[in-house]
Kinemage of the C-alpha trace (Angstrom):
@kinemage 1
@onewidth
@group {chain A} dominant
@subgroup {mainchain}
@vectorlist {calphas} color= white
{ca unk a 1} P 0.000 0.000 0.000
{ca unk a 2} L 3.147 2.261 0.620
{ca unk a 3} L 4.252 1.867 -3.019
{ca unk a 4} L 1.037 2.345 -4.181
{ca unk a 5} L 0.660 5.700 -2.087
{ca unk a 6} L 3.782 7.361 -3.098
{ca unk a 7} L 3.147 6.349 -6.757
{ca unk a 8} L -0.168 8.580 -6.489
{ca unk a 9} L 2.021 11.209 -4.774
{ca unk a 10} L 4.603 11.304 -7.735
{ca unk a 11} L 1.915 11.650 -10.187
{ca unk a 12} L 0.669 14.633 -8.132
{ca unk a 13} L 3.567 16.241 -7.863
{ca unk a 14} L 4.799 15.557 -11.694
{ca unk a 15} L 0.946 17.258 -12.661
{ca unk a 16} L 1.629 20.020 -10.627
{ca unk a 17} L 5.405 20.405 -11.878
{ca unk a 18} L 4.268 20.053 -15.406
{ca unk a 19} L 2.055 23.191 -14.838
{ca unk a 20} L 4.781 25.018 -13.991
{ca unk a 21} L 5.849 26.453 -17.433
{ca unk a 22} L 2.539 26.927 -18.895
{ca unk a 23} L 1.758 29.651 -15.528
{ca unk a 24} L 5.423 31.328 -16.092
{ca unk a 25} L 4.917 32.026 -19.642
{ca unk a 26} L 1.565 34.152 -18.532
{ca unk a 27} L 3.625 35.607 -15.749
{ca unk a 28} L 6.099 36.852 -17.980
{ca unk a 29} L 3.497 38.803 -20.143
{ca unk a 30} L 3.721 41.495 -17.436
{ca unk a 31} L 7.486 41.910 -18.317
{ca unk a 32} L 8.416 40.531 -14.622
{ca unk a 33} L 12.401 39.468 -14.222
{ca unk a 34} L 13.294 36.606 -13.574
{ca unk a 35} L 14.877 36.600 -10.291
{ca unk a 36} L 12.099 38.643 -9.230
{ca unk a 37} L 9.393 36.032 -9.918
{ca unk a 38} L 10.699 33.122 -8.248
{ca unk a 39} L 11.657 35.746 -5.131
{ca unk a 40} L 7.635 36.021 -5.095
{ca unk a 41} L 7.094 32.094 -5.562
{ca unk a 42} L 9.415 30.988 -2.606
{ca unk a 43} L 8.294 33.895 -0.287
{ca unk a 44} L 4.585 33.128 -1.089
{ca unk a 45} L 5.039 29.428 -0.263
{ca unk a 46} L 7.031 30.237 2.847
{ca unk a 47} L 3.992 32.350 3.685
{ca unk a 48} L 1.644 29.195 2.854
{ca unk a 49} L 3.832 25.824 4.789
{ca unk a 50} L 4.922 27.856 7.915
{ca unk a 51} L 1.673 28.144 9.612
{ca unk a 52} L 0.708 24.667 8.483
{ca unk a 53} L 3.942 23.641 10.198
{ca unk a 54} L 3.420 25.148 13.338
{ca unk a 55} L -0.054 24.375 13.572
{ca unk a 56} L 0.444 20.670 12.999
{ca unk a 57} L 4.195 20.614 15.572
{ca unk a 58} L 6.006 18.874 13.152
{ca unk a 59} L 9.435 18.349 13.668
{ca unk a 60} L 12.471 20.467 11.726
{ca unk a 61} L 15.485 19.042 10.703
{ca unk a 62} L 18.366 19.990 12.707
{ca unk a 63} L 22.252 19.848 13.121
{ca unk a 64} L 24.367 18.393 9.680
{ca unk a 65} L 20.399 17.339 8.051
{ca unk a 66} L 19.734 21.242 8.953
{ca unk a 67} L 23.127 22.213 6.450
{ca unk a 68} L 22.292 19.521 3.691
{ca unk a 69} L 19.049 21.352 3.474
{ca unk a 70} L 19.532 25.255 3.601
{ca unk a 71} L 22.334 24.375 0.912
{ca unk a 72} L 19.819 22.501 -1.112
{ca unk a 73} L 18.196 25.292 -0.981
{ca unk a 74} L 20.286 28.150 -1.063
{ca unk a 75} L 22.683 26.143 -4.114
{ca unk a 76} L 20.580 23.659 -5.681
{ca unk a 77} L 17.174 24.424 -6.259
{ca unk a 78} L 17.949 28.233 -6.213
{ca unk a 79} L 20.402 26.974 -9.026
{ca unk a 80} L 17.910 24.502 -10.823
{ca unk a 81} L 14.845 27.076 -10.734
{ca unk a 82} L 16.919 30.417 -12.187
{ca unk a 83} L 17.998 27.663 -15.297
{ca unk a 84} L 14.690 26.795 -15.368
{ca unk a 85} L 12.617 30.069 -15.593
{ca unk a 86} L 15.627 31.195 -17.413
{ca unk a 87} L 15.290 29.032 -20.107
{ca unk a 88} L 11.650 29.297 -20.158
{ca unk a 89} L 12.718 32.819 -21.567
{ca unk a 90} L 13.960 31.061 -24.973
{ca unk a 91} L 12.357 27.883 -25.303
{ca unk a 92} L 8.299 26.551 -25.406
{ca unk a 93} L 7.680 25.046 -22.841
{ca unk a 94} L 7.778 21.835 -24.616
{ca unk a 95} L 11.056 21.761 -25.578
{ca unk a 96} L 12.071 22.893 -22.004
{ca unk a 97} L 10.166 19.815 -20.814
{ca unk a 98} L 12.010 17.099 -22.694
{ca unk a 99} L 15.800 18.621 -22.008
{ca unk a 100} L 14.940 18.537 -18.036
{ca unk a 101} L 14.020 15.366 -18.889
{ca unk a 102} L 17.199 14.288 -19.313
{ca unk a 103} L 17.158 14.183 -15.098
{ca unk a 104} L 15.711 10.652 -14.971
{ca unk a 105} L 18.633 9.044 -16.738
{ca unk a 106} L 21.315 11.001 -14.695
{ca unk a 107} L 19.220 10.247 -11.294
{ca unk a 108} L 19.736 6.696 -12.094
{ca unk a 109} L 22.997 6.029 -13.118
{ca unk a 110} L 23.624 8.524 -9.724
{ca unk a 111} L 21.155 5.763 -7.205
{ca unk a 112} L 23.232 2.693 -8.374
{ca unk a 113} L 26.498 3.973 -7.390
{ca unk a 114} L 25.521 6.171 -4.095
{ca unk a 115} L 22.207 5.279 -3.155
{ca unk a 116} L 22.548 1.350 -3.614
{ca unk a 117} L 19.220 0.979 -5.095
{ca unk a 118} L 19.288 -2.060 -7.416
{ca unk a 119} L 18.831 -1.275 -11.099
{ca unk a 120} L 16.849 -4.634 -11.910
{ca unk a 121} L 15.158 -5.308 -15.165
{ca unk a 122} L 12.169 -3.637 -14.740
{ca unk a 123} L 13.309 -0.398 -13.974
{ca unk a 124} L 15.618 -0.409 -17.112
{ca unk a 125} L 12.352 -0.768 -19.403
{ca unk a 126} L 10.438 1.516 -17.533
{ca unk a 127} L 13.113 3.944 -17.854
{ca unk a 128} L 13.589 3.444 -21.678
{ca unk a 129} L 9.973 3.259 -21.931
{ca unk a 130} L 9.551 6.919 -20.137
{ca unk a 131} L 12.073 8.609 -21.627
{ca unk a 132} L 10.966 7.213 -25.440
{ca unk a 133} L 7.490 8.792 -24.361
{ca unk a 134} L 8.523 11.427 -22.925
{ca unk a 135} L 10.379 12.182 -26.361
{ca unk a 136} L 7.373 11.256 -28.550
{ca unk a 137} L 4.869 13.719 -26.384
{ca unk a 138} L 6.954 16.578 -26.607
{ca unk a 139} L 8.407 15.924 -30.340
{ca unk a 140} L 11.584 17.405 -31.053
{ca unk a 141} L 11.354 20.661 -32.679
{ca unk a 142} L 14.566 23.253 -32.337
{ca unk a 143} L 12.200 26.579 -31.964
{ca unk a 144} L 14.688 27.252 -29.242
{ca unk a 145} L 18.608 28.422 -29.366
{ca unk a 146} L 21.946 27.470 -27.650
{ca unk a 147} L 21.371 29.750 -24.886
{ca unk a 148} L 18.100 28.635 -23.778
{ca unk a 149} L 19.284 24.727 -24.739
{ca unk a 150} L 22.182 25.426 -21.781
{ca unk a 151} L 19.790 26.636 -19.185
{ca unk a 152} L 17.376 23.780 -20.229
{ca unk a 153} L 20.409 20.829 -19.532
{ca unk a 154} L 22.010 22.706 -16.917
{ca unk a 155} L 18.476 22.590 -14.710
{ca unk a 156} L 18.159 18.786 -15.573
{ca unk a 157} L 21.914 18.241 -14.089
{ca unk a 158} L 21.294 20.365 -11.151
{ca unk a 159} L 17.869 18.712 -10.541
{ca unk a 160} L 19.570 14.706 -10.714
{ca unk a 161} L 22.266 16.119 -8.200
{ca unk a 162} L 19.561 17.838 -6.190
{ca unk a 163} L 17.081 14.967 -5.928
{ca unk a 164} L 20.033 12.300 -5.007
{ca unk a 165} L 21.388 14.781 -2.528
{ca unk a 166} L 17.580 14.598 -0.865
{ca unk a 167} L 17.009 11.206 -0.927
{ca unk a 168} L 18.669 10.546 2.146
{ca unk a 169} L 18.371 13.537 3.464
{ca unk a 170} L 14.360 13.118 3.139
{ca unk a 171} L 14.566 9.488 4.626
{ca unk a 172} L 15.517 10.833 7.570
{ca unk a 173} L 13.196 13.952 8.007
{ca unk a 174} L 9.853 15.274 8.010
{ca unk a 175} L 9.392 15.540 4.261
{ca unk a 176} L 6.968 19.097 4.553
{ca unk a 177} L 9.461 20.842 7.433
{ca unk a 178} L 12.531 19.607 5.139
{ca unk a 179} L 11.183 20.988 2.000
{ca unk a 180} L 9.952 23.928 3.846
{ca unk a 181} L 13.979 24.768 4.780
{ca unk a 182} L 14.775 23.879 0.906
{ca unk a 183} L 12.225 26.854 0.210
{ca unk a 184} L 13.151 28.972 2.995
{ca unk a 185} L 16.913 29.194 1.561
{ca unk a 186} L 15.493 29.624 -1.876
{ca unk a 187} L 13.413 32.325 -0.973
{ca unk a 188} L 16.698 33.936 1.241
{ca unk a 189} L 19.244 33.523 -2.230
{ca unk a 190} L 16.655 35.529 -4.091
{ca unk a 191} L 15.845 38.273 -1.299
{ca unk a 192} L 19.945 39.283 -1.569
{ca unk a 193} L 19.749 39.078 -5.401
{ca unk a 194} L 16.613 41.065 -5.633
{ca unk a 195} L 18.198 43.813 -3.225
{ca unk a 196} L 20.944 44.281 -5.715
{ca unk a 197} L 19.364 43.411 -8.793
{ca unk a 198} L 16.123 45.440 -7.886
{ca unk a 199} L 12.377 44.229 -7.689
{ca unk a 200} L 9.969 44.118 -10.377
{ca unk a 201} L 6.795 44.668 -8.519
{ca unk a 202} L 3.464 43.100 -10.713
{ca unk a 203} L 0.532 45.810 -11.024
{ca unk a 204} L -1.942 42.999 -12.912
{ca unk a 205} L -3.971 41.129 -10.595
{ca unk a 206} L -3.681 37.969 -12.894
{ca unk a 207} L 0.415 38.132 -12.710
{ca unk a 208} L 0.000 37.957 -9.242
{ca unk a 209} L -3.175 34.940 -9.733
{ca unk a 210} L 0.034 33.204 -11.927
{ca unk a 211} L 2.756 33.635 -9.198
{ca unk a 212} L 0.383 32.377 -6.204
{ca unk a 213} L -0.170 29.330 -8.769
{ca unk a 214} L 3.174 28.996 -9.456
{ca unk a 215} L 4.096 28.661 -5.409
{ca unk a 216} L 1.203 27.190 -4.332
{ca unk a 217} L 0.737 24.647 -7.172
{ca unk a 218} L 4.144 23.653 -8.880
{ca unk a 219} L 6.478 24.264 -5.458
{ca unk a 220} L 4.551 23.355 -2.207
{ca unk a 221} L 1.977 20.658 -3.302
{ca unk a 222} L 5.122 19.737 -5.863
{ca unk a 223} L 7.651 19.507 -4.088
{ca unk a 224} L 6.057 17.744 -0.523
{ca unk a 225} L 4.317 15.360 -2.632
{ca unk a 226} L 7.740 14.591 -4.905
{ca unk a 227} L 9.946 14.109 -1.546
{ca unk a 228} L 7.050 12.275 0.575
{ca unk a 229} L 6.410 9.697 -2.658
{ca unk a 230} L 10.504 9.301 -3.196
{ca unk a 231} L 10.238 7.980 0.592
{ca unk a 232} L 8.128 5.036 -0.042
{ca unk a 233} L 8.951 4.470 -3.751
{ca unk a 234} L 13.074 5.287 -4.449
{ca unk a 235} L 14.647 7.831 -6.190
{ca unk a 236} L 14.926 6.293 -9.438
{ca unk a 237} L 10.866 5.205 -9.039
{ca unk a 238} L 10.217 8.833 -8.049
{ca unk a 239} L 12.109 9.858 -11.176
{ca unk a 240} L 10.307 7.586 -13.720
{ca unk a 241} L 6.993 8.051 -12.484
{ca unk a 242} L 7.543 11.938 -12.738
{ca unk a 243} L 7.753 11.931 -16.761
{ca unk a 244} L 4.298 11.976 -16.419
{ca unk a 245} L 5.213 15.679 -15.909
{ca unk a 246} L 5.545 16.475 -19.597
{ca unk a 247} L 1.986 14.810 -20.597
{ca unk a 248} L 0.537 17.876 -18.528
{ca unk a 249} L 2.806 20.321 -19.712
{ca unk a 250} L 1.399 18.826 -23.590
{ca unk a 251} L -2.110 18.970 -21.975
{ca unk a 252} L -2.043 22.333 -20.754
{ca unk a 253} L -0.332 23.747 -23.667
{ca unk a 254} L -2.726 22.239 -26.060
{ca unk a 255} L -5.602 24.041 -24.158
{ca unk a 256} L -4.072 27.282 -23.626
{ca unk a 257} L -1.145 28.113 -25.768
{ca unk a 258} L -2.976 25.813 -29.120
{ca unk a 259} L -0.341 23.178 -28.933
{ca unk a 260} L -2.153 20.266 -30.832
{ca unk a 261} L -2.335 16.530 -29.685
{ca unk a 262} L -0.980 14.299 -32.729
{ca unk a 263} L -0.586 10.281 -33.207
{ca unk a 264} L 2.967 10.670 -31.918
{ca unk a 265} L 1.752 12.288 -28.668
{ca unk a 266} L -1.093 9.847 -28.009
{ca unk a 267} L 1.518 7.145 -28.174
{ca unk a 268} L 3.981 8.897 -25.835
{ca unk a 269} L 1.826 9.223 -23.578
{ca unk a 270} L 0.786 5.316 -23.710
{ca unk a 271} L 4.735 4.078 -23.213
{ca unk a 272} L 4.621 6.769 -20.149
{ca unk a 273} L 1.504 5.118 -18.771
{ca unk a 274} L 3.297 1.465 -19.579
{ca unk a 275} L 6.328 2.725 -17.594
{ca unk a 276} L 4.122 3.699 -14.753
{ca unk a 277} L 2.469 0.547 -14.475
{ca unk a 278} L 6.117 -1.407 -15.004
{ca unk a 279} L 7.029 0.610 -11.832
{ca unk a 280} L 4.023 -0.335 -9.667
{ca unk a 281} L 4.281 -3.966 -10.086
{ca unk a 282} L 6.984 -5.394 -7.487
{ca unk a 283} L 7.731 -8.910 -8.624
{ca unk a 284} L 8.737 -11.032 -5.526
{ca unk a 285} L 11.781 -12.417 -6.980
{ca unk a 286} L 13.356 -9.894 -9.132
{ca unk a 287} L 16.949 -10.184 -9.613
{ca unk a 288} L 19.152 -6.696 -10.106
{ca unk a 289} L 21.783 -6.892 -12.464
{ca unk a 290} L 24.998 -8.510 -11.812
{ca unk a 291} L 26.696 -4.967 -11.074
{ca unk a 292} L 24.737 -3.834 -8.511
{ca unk a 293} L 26.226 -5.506 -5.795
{ca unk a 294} L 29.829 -4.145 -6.589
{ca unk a 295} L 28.234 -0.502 -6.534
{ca unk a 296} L 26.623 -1.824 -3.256
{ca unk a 297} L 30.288 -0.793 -1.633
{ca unk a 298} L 29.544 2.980 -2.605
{ca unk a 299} L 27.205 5.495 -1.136
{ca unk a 300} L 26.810 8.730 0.349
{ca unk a 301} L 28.164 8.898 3.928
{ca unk a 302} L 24.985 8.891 7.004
């Protein structure tokens, strides 16, 4: 039932990820800079998971968990979102959506040498299976340029090194006060970059209906659900079962930017939905490859 639970919270969090591009390229109709939106998204879900984690006593990470975290934030996902949004600036959101999703590949190569997760058959179709989708729902136009192609594979590297740093991290912590840290640090890195770099302050009541999505949606309901579902399901699961991420980004583009759904797209989507289900079923005797028990030697240190 465990598996079964954090599968449903990866899909969550992957919909509300994937939702993510198609409310920053309304955002940035008002002309808003870049460092200046994702000051407003990390503040405003600060704002939101504070009270919630006061009001329910959960427990914060402390001493060397305490570091990891505020570094996560302050480094990595700081890092990851700027390449993100950045390349958001250049690229449709479909094309951002398959370079990012070069993350699942890196995230498992990274769990069989330092997380000691076994890489057993399974997981190597599902993986070829989700990343084939994940290539045939977004198609692979070039509408984009070198620039925003960087920012695009620098986020996926900074997200694999990111989400392996957190798996044990998260294993060991209250997923919601953990993340809320990760935010917390975010929010901090852009606060001294906006103070130099200057605010942009929205006047439009719908930029600031975008933003509020944007934190709300596709960081705290994201990112709790992502970390609490990598708990019971593994990073490399978690990472799989999150390509379901670009079939919402197609979805939503489709309905409001007039993307349109072709053959090639319907039949992503099915290999994603394979991969999904490849993921969910737990054989009882499933035998990892050979290598996996030399790699079991390696591993990030407790």
């Amino acid at each position: 039932m465990g598996h079964l639970t954090g599968i449903g919270l990866i899909l969550i969090s992957a919909a509300s990820f994937g939702a993510m591009a198609i409310f920053g390229k309304f955002a940035y109709a008002s002309g808003i800079s870049t460092h200046s939106l994702l000051f407003f998204r990390f503040f405003i879900s600060v704002m939101v998971m504070v009270p919630i984690a006061l009001f329910q006593k959960r427990r914060f990470p402390h001493g060397k968990d305490l570091i990891i975290l505020v570094a996560m934030g302050f480094i990595g996902y700081a890092g990851q979102s700027f390449c993100f949004f950045t390349a958001l600036t250049y690229l449709s959101p479909a094309l951002l959506a398959i370079l990012l999703y070069l993350y699942p590949v890196m995230v498992a190569g990274l769990s069989f040498f330092f997380l000691k997760e076994s890489f057993t058959r399974n997981k190597v179709i599902a993986l070829v299976l989700a990343i084939s989708g994940a290539i045939l729902v977004i198609g692979l136009d070039t509408d984009g340029n070198r620039t925003g192609v960087f920012f695009a594979i620098s986020a996926a590297i900074i997200y694999s090194l990111y989400t392996i740093a957190g798996a044990r991290v998260m294993s060991r912590n209250d997923a919601f006060t953990a993340s809320l840290v990760v935010i917390t640090s975010s929010a901090f890195f852009y606060f001294i970059y906006n103070l130099k770099a200057g605010f942009f302050i929205p006047e439009q009541g719908s930029t600031w209906l975008y933003i509020g999505a944007i934190a709300v949606i596709s960081t705290v309901i994201a990112i709790y659900t992502y970390f609490l579902g990598m708990k019971l399901t593994g990073a490399v699961n978690a990472s799989m079962l999150s390509t379901f991420e670009p079939v919402t980004t197609m979805v939503l583009a489709s309905i409001f930017l007039g993307r349109q759904i072709g053959w090639m797209q319907m039949a992503g989507t099915a290999l994603i939905v394979f991969s999904a289900i490849l993921v969910a079923i737990r054989p009882k005797a499933e035998e990892a490859f050979p290598e996996q028990t030399e790699s079991s030697a390696n591993g990030f240190e407790s």
